[in-house]
C-alpha positions as CSV (number, residue, x, y, z in Angstrom):
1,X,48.2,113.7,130.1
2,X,45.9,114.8,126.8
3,X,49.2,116.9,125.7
4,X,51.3,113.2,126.3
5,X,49.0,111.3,124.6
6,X,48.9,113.8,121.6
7,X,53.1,113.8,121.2
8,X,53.0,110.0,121.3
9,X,50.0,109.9,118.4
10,X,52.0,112.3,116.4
11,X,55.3,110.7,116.6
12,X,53.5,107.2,115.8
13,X,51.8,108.6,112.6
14,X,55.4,110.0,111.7
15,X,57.4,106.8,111.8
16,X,54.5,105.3,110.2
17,X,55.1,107.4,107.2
18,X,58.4,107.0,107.1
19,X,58.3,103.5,107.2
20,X,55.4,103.5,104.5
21,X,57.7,105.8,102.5
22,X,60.7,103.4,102.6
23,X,58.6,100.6,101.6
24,X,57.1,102.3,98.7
25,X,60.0,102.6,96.3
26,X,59.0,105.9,95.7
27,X,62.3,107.5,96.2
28,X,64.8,107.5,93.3
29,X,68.3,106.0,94.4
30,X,69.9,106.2,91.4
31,X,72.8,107.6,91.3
32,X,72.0,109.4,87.9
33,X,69.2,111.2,89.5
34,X,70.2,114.2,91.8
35,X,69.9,115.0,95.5
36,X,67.6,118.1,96.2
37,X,68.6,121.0,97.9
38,X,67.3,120.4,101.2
39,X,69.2,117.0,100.8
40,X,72.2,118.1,99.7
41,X,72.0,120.8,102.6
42,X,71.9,118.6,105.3
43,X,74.2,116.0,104.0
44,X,76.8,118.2,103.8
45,X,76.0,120.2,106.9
46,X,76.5,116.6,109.0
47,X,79.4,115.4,106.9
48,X,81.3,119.0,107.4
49,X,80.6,119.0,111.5
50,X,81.0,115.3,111.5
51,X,84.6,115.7,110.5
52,X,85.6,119.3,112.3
53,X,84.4,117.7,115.7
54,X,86.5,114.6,115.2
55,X,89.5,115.9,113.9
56,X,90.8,117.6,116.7
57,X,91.8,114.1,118.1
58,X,94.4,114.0,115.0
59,X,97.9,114.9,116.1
60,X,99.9,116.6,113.0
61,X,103.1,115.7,112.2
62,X,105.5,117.7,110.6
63,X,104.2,117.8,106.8
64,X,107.1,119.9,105.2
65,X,109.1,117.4,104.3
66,X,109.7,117.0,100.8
67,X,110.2,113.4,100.6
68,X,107.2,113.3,102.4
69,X,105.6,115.1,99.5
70,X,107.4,113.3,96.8
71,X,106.2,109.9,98.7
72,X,102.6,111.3,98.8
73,X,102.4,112.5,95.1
74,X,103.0,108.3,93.7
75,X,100.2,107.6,96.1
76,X,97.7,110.5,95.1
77,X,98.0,109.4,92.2
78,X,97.4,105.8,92.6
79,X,94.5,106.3,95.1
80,X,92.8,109.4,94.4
81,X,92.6,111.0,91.1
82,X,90.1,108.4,89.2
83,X,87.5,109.9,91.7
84,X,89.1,113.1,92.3
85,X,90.7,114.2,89.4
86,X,94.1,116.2,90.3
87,X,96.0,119.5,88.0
88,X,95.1,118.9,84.2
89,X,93.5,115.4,84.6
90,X,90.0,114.4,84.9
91,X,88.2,112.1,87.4
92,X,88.1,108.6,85.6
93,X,84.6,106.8,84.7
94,X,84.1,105.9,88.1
95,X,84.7,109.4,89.4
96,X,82.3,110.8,87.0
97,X,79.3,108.5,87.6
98,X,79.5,109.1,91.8
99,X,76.9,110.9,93.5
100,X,77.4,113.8,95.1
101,X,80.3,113.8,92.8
102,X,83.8,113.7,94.4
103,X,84.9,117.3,95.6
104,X,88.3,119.4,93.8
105,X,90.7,117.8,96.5
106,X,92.9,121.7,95.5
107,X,89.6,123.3,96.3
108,X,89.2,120.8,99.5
109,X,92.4,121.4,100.6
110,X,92.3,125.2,100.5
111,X,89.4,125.0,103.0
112,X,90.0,121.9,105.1
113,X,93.1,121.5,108.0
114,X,95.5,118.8,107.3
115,X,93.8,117.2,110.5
116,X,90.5,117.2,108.7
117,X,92.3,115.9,105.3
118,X,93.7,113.3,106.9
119,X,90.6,112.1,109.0
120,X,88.3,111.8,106.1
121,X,91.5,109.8,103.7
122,X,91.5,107.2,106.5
123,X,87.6,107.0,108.2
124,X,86.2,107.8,104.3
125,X,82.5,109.1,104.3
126,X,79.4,107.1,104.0
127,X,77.0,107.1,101.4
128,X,79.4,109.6,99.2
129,X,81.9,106.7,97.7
130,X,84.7,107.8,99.5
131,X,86.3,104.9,101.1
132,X,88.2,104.4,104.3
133,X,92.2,104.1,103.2
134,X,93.0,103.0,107.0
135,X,91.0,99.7,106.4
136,X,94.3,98.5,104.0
137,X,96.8,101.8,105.0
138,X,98.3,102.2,108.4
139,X,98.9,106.0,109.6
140,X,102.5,106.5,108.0
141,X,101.4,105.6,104.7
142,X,98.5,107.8,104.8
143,X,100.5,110.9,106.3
144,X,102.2,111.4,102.8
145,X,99.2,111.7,100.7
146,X,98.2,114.4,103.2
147,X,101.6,116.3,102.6
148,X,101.0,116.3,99.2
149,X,97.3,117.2,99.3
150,X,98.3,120.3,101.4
151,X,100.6,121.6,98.1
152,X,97.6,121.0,95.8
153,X,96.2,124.5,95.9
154,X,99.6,125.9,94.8
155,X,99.9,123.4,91.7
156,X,99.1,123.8,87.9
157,X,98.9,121.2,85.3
158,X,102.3,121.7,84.8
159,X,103.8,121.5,88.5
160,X,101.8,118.7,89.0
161,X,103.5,116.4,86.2
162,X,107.0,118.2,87.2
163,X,106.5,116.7,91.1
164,X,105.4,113.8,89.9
165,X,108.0,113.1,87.6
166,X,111.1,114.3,90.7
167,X,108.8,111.7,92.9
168,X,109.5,108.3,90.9
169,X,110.2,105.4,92.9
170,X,109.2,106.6,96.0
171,X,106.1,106.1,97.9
172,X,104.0,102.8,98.7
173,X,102.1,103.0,94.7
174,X,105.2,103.8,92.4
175,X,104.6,104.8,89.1
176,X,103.9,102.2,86.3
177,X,104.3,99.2,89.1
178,X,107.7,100.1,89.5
179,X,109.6,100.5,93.2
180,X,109.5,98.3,95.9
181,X,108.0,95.1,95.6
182,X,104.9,95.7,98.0
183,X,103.3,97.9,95.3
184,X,104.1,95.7,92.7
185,X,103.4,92.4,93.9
186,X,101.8,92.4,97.2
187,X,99.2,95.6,96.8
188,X,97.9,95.0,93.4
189,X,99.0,91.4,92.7
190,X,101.4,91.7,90.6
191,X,103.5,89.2,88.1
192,X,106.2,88.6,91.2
193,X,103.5,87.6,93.2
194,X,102.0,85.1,90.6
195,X,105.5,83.7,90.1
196,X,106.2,82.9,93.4
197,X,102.8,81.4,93.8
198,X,103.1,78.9,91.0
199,X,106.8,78.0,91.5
200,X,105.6,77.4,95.1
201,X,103.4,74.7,93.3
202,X,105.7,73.4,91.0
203,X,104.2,75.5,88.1
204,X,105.0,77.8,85.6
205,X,103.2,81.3,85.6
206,X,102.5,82.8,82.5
207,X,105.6,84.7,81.5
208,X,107.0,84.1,83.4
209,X,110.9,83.0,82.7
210,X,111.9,79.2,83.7
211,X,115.1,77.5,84.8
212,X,117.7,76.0,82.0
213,X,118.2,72.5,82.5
214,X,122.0,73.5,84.1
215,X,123.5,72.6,87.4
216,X,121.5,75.7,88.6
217,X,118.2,73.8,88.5
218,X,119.9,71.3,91.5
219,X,119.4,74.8,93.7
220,X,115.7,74.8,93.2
221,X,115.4,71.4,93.3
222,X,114.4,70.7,97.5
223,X,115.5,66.7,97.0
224,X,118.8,67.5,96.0
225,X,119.2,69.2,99.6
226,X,120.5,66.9,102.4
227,X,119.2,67.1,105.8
228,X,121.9,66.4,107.4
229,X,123.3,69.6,106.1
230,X,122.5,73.1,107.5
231,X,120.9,75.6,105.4
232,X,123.0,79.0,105.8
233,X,120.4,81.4,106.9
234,X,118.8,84.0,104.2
235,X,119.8,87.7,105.1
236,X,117.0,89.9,105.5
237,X,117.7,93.2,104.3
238,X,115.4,96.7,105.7
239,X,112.6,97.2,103.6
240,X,112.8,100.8,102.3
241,X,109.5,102.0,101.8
242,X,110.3,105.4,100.4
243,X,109.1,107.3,103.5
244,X,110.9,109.5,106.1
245,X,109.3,109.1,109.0
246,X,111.7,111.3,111.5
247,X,109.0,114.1,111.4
C-alpha cells in the first residue's frame, strides 16, 4: 500500500507542475523563438509514426499518368509553394515566418510513400501550419498534387517551369485564374462570381460590362417573360475538370 500511496503522491506533484507551468507564462510561444532539441525530437518522432501507421489504410491509385501530373503541377503551385517553396522559388512570407518551418516537399518526397504524401496533404498536421486540404478538396483533386509531388525529386528550376508551362489550363487552380470557372469564380471568388451575384440583385459589379439599351436587354428583363409560355430548358454541359480519373 506505502508503494501505492507513493505513485499516487508523485503523479499528483507532477500534474501539479505542469499545470503551474502552463499557468505561468513562462514558456515562449512565439513562433520567432525556436523549439529545443528534445522538443523538436519528439515532435517529429510522433508526427513521423503518426503518419506511417495511418497510411497504410490509403489505397494508391495509379500515379503515372501524365495528365495526372500536369493536373497536379497547377494545383502545387496554387496550394503549396508559399509555405513550401518548389524548384528555384522560395516559400512566400508566410512560409518563412512558420515554425518548425515547412519541410523541402523534393526532399519530403524522396523519403515519404505516396500513401504517406497523400495522408498528410489531406489530414494536415497539427501545431506545424500545415493544413488539412480534404476539409475543402475531395480525394480526386488531391490525388494529382500527389502525382506531381512524386516527380519533385527529379526536377530542377528549369523542369519545374517547363511542366508547368505544358500544364496550363488543367487542374482545379489554373494558372493566372484561368481554366474552368470553379477556380476562377467559385474557389477564390472571382469577378464571374461577383457578377452573377450583383446582376442576381439587379446591380452592377465593378467592371463589370453592362447591357446596351437594345432588344437584347428584353432577354434579361424577367417581366418581359410570359407565364403562360414554357421556358425551353438550359442544356447542362459535363464539367471538365482537367483530371483523368480512369487510373
Amino acid at each position: 500500500m506505502k508503494i501505492v500511496s507513493n505513485i499516487f503522491v508523485f503523479v499528483l506533484f507532477v500534474a501539479l507542475g505542469v499545470i503551474g507551468f502552463a499557468y505561468s507564462g513562462l514558456y515562449n510561444v512565439g513562433a520567432s523563438s525556436a523549439h529545443g532539441g528534445f522538443t523538436n525530437w519528439l515532435l517529429s518522432t510522433i508526427s513521423h509514426e503518426s503518419i506511417e501507421r495511418r497510411a497504410t489504410e490509403v489505397s494508391v491509385p495509379n500515379l503515372d499518368d501524365e495528365n495526372l501530373v500536369l493536373a497536379g503541377i497547377n494545383d502545387f503551385d496554387s496550394m503549396c509553394i508559399d509555405c513550401h517553396g518548389a524548384p528555384g522559388k522560395k516559400p512566400a512570407a508566410v512560409g518563412q515566418g512558420l515554425n518548425p518551418p515547412a519541410p523541402d516537399l523534393s526532399e519530403e518526397a524522396a523519403e515519404m510513400t505516396a500513401a504517406e504524401l497523400f495522408w498528410v496533404t489531406k489530414n494536415g498536421i497539427k501545431m506545424t501550419g500545415m493544413p488539412a486540404w480534404g476539409a475543402t478538396h475531395d480525394d480526386d483533386a488531391l490525388w494529382p498534387v500527389v502525382a506531381f509531388m512524386t516527380r519533385l525529386p527529379d526536377l530542377d528550376a528549369d523542369g519545374y517551369q517547363a511542366l508547368l508551362a505544358r500544364a496550363e489550363g488543367q487542374g482545379h487552380h489554373q494558372r493566372d485564374g484561368q481554366g474552368d470557372g470553379d477556380s476562377a469564380g467559385h474557389e477564390h471568388g472571382g469577378s464571374d462570381a461577383g457578377a452573377a451575384a450583383s446582376h442576381e440583385h439587379g446591380e452592377t459589379a465593378p467592371g463589370a460590362r453592362t447591357h446596351d439599351e437594345t432588344p437584347d436587354k428584353a432577354a434579361h428583363d424577367h417581366s418581359s417573360h410570359s407565364h403562360d409560355e414554357p421556358t425551353p430548358e438550359k442544356e447542362v454541359k459535363p464539367h471538365d475538370d482537367g483530371h483523368d480519373h480512369d487510373h
